[in-house]
N, C-alpha and C positions, 0 to 999 in steps of 0.2 A: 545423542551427543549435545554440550550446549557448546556455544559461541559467544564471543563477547567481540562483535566489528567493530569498525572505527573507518567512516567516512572523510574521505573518498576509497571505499571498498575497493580493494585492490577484485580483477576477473577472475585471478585462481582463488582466491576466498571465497567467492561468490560460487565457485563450479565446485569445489569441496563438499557444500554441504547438501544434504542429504531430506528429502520429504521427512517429516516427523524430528528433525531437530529443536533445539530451542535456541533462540537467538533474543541476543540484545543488542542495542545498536546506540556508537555514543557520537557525536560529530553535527550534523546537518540532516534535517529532514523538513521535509516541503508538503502543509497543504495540499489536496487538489481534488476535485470530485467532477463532474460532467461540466459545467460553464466552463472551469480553468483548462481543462483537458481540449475540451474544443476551441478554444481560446489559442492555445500553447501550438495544436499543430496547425492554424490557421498561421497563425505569423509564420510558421516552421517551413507553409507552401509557399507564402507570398517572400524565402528567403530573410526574412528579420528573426531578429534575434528574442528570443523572450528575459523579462528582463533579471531571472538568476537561473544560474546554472543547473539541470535537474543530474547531472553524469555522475556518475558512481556515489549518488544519494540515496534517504529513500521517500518517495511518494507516497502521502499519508491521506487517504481516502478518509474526510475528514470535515464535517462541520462545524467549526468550537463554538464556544461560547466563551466570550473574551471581555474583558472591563479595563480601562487603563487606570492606576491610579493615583496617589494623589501630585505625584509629579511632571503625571502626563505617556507615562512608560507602559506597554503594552501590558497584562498580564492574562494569563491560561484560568479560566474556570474550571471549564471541562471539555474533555478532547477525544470523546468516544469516537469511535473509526462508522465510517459506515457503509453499508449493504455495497460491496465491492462489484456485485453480477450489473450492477447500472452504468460502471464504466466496463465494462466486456467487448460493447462492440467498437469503441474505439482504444485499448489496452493496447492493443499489438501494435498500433500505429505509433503511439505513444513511444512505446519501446524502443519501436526501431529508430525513432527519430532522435529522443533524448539520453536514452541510453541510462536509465537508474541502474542501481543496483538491488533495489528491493523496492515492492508494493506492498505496503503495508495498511490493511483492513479488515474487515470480516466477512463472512459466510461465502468467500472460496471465489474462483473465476473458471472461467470453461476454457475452451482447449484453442481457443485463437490465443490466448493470454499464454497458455501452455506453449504455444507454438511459439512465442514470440522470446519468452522466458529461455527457452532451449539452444537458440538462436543468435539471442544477443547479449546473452548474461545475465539473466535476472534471475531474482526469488521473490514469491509470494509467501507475505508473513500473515498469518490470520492474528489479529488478537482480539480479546474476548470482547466479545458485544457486553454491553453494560457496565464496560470498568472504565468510563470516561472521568472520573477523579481519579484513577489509580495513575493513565494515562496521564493526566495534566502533571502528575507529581515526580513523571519523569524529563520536565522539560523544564530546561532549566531556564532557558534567556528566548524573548521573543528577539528576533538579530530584523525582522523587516515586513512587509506585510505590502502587495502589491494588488492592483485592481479592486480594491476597498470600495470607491466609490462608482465603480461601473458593475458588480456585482453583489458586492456587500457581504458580511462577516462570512457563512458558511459556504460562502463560492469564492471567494479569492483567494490569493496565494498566500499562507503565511509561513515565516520562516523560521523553525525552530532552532535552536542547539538544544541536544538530549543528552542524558548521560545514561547510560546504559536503561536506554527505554526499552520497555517491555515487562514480562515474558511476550515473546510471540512463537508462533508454531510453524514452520516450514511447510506448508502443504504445496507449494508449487515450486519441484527443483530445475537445476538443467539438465536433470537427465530422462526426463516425459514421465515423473513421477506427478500424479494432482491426486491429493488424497481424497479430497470431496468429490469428484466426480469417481473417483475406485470404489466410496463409501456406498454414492447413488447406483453404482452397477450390482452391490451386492444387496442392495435392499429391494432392487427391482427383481434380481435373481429367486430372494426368497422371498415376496410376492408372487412371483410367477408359483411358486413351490405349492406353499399354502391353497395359492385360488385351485390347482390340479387337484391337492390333497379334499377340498373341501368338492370337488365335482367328482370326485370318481368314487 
């Protein structure tokens, strides 16, 4: 099935859809990769506020590369997603505290991310490694750009408006669907096959 959301994702939109859909997503989405994420539940323990809202968004695992220009105005280079398994050990924390509505990056998360997914509403969107221009060309307006100078461009917060960004691919539902770790159980399955076939 495909989807066309529109943030702030309503929770039954979010719980509808299904591992292997395709989704695109039009409203608000937010930078964030390891400094932001540690950054975000740090204030979240010490009870302050971070400073935009991450709820019914979605979090864009995400380095750009950005140039403002000639008026001074943010713009998007390029906005390839990246390696999602580096925010893993802290995703579930994330979750429970901000409450997105979609993570969106590549090559899939394990099952604390799953768990937390299932839990509190969330979906993980994969989209494709290497379409960092396809990406930039679904974001329409830079709206803000936070901890710039205590982290710098591919660690801090940047805030996009998108319009129907994407493709991306459903691989983590709420219903303890993770298609990348079901892919790795089958490819370990036949290895195991092979190595027996090749010894006996």
């Amino acid at each position: 099935m495909e989807y066309h959301l529109k943030t702030p994702v309503p929770d039954e939109d979010i719980r509808k859809l299904k591992a292997g859909d395709l989704i695109y997503i039009t409203g608000t989405i937010i930078t964030a990769r390891d400094e932001a994420h540690l950054k975000a539940l740090e204030l979240h323990d010490e009870g302050k506020e971070t400073p935009v809202s991450f709820a019914g968004r979605g979090v864009f695992h995400c380095g750009p590369i950005m140039k403002k220009d000639e008026a001074g105005k943010w713009q998007v280079v390029a906005a390839g997603p990246t390696t999602s398994a580096r925010m893993e050990i802290f995703q579930d924390d994330f979750i429970e505290a901000f409450k997105p509505a979609l993570i969106i990056g590549k090559g899939g998360m394990g099952a604390r991310t799953s768990k937390a997914c299932i839990e509190y509403g969330c979906v993980y969107g994969a989209f494709t490694g290497g379409a960092a221009l396809l990406a930039a060309r679904g974001i329409k307006e830079v709206t803000d750009v936070f901890w710039l100078d205590e982290f710098g461009m591919p660690e801090c917060l940047w805030v996009y408006e998108v319009d129907d960004f994407g493709p991306m691919i459903v691989t983590i539902d709420t219903h303890g669907a993770n298609l990348t770790a079901d892919i790795a159980v089958k490819i370990n399955k036949n290895r195991d096959r092979i190595i027996e076939e090749m010894e006996a």
